[in-house]
C-alpha positions as CSV (number, residue, x, y, z in Angstrom):
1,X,12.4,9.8,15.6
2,X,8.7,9.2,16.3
3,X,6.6,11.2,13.7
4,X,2.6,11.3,13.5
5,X,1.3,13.0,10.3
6,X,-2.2,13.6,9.3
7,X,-4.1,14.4,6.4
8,X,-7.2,14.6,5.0
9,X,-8.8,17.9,6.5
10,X,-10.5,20.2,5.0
11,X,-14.0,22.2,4.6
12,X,-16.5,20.3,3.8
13,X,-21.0,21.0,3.9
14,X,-23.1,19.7,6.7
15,X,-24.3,15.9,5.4
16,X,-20.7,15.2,3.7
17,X,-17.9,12.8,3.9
18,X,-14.1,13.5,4.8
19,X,-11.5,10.7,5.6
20,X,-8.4,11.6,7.8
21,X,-5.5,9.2,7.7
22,X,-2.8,8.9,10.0
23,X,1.0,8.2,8.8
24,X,3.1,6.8,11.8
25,X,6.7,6.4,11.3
26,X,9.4,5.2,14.1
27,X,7.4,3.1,16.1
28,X,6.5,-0.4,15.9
29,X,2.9,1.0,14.7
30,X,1.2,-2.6,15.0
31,X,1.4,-2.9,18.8
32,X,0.1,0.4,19.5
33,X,-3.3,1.5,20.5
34,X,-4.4,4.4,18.2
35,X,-6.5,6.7,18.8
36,X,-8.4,10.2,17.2
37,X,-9.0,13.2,19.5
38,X,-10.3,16.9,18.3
39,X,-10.5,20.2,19.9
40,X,-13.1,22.4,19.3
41,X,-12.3,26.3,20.1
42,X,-12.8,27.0,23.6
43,X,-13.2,23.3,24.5
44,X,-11.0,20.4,26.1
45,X,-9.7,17.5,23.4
46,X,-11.7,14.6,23.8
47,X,-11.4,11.2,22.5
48,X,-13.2,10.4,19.0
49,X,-12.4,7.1,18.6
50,X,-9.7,4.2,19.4
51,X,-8.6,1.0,17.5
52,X,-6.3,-1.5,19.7
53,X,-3.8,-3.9,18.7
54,X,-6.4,-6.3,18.3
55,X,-8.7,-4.1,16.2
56,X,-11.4,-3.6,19.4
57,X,-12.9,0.1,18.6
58,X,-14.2,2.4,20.7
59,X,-16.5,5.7,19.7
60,X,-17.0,8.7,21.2
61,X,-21.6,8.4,21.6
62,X,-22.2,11.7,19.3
63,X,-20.1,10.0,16.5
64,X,-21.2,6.0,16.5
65,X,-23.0,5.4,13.4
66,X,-21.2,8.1,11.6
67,X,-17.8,7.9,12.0
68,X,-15.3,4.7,11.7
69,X,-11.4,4.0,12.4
70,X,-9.6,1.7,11.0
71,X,-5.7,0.4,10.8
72,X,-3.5,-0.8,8.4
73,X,-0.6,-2.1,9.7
74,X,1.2,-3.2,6.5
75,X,0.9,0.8,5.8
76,X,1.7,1.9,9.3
77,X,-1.7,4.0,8.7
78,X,-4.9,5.0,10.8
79,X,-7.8,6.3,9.1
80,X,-10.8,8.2,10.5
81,X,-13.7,7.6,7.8
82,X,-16.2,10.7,8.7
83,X,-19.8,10.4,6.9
84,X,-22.9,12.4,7.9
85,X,-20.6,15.6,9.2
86,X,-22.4,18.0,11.9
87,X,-20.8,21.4,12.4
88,X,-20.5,20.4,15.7
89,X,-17.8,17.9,14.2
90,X,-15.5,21.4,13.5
91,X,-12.6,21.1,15.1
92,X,-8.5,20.2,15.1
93,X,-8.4,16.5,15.0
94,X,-5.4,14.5,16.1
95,X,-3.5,11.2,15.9
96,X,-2.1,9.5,19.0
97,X,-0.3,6.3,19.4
98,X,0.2,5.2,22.9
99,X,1.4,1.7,24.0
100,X,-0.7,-0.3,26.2
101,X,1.9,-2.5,27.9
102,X,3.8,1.3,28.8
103,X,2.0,4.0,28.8
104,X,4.8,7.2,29.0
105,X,5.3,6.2,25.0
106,X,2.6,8.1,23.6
107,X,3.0,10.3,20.9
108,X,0.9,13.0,18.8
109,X,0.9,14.7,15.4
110,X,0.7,18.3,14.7
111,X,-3.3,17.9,14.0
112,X,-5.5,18.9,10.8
113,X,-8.1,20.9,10.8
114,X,-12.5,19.9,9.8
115,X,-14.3,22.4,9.6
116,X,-18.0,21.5,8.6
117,X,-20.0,24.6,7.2
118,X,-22.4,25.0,4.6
């Protein structure tokens, strides 16, 4: 059984830090590609940002410079280190781990909430 749980949200004041991290279990977490997503209220999920199998990252524009992933496979763990938080960052953010070589395995957690507020 596949299970994506993350941690790590919270309220926190324009300017501050957070840190998600991602706990995979049930998958062979170093070959996947993972990725962060959010959804704001009343607006589609997009991609955040994506770390590959071979540590290649990927950021969403309105978050380079502020926000970085990173992997550790020995942990089976993705982080999301947030600095420099905008409200505009508020929103449910969510794991996913999808395999490259076949993508119909792809799996999400249950999401955790940033809500970024003075």
């Amino acid at each position: 059984q596949v299970q994506l749980v993350e941690s790590g949200g919270g309220l926190v004041q324009p300017g501050g830090s957070l840190r998600l991290s991602c706990a995979a279990s049930g998958i062979i977490f170093s070959i996947y590609t993972m990725d962060w997503y959010r959804q704001a209220p009343g607006k589609q999920r997009e991609l955040v940002a994506q770390i590959t199998r071979r540590d290649n990252t990927y950021y969403l524009d309105s978050v380079k410079g502020r926000f970085t992933i990173s992997r550790d496979n020995a942990k089976n763990t993705m982080y999301l280190q947030m600095n420099s938080l905008k409200p505009e960052d508020t929103a449910v953010y969510y794991c996913n781990a999808v395999l490259p070589d076949d993508t119909k395995y792809q799996y999400w957690g249950q999401g955790t909430q940033v809500t970024v507020s003075s």
